[in-house]
PAZA-472198 format. One record per residue: residue in one letter; x, y, z of N, C-alpha, C in turn. Coordinates in pm, whole numbers, plus 50000, padded with zeros to 5 digits. Example, Ala and Ser with C-alpha at 12.3 -4.5 7.8 and 13.67 -1.06 7.14 Angstrom:
% PAZA-472198
A513194943150780512304955050780513204967050780 S512854977550708513674989450714512905000350787 
//
This chain:
% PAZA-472198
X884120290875628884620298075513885540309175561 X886790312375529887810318475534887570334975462 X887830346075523887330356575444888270361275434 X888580368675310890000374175285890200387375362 X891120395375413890630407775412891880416375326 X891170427775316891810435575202892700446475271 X894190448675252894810459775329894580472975263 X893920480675383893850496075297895580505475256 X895350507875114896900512175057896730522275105 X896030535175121896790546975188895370551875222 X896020561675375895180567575403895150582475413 X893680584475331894070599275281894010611775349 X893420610875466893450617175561894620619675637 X895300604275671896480609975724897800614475642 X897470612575497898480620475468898150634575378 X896930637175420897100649075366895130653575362 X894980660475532893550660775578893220668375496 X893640681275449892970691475359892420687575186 X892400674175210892150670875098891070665675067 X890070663475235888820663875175888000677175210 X888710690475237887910699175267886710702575200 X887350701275033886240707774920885240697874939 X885170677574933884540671274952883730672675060 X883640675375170883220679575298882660694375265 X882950701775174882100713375180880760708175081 X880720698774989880680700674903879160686174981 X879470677175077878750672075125877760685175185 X878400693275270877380701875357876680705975282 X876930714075156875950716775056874680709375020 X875060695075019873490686175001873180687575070 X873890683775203872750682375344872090693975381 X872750706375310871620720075377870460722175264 X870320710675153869530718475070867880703375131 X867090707675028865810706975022865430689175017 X866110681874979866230669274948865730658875074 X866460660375204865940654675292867190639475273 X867280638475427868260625975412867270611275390 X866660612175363866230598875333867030598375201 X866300610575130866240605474961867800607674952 X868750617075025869960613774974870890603275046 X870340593575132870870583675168870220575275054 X869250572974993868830562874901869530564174721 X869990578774725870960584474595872720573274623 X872840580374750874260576574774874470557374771 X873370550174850873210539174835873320534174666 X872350541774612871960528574459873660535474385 X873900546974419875420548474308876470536574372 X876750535674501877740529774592877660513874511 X876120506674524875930494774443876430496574319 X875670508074240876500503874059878310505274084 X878610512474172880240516874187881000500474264 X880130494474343880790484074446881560489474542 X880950503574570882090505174709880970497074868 X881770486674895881410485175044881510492275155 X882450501275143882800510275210881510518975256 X881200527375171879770530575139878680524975162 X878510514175108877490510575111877130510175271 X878030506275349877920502175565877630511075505 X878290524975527877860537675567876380542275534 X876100540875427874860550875402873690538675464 X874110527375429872940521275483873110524375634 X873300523075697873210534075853872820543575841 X872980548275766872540566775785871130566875702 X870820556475574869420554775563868770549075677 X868580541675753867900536675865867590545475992 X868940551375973868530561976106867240574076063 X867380576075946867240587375836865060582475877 X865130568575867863820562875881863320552375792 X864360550475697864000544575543864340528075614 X863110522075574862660506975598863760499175578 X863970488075620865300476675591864750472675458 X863230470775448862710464075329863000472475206 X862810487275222863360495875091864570492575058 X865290493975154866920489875135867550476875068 X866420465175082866650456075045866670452774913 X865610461674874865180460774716865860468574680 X866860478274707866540490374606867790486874507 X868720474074520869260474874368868280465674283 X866960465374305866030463374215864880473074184 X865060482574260863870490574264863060491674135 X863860489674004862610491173868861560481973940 X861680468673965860670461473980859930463574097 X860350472674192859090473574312859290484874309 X858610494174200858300504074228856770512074305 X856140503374377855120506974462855790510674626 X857270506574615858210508474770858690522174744 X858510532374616859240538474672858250552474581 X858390565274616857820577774546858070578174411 X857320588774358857670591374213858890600774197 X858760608874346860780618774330861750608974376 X861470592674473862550588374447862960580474366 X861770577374268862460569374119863270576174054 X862170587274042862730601273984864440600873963 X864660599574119866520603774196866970594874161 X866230581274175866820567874107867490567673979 X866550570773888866690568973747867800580173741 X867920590573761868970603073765870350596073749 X870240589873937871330585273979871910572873915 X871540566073829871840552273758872330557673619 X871620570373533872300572773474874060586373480 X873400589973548874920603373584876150593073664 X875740579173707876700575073762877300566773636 X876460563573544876960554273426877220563973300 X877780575973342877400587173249877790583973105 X878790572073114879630570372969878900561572915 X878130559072938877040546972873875970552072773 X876310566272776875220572772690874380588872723 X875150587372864874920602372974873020600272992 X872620613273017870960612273107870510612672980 X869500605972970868430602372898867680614872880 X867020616372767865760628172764864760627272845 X864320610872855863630605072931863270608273092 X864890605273135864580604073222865410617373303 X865150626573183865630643573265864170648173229 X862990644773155861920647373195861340645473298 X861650631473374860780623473466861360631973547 X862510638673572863330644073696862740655673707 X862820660573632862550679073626860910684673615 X859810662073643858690665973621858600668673800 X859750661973905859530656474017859970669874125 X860870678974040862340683874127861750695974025 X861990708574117862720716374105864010721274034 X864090736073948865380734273883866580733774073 X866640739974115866970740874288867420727974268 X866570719974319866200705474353867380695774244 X866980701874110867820688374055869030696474078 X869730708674077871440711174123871660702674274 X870940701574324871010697174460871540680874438 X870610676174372870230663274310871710659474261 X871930667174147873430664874052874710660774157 X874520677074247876180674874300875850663974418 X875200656274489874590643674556875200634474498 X874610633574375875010620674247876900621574263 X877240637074195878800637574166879540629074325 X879250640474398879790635974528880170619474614 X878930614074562879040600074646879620591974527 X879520597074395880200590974290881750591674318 X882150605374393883720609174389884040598074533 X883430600474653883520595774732884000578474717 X883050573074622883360559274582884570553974522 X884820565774418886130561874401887550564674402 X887200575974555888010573674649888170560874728 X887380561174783887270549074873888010531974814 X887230529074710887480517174609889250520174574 X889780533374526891000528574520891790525774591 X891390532974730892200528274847892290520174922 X891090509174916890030497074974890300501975130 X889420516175129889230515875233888790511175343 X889030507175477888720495775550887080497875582 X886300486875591884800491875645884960497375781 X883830504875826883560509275950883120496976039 X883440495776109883140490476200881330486776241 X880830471976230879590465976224879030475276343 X877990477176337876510480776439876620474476531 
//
């Protein structure tokens, strides 16, 4: 089978690096808060799936594995409603967050499931939570419009 490959249209770095500074500040911000890279490698993962960036997806799935998070979590988790015994109640919690703030036009967060969040998280915790969600959401579609090239296999 013949695989197509896709030419990346521009690259945004080289034409213009200061343009992911705020994005890059705006990553450091999650990573210094309370969350822990598991759970925000497992945020950035399930948005990357509803978004289809591949790009992403290599990435975080690397950085979930290193992070410690099972191949088997990873495997499920664009099913996770149905195996929810694989994963915590703060990362359904992040789940459910992250499925709706990424589909925000579909109806935005649920009452529902900004109870289930705010029963799990911290007010701290869910700002942490939000700009996680925004971020790998922006990240995606960066990436997707530019078909950025994957990283290079393991």
């Amino acid at each position: 089978m013949a695989t197509m490959q896709i030419e990346q249209r521009l690259d945004i770095h080289a034409v213009d690096a200061a343009a992911y500074k705020p994005m890059l500040a705006l990553e450091e911000y999650v990573h210094s808060g309370s969350l822990g890279e598991a759970l925000v490698s497992l945020i950035k993962i399930r948005a990357s799936q509803i978004n289809g960036c591949a790009y992403c997806l290599a990435m975080h799935g690397a950085e979930a594995r290193k992070a410690g998070v099972a191949q088997h979590r990873l495997d499920v988790l664009g099913a996770w409603h149905e195996a929810p015994g694989l994963y915590s109640t703060r990362e359904c919690a992040a789940l459910a967050f992250t499925e709706e703030v990424t589909k925000i036009g579909e109806g935005g967060v649920s009452d529902a499931t900004w109870t289930r969040v705010s029963a799990a998280f911290s007010p701290q915790e869910i700002v942490q939570l939000l700009m996680a969600i925004c971020a790998i959401n922006a990240w995606n579609r960066m990436a997707i419009s530019v078909h950025l090239r994957l990283p290079a296999a393991p």
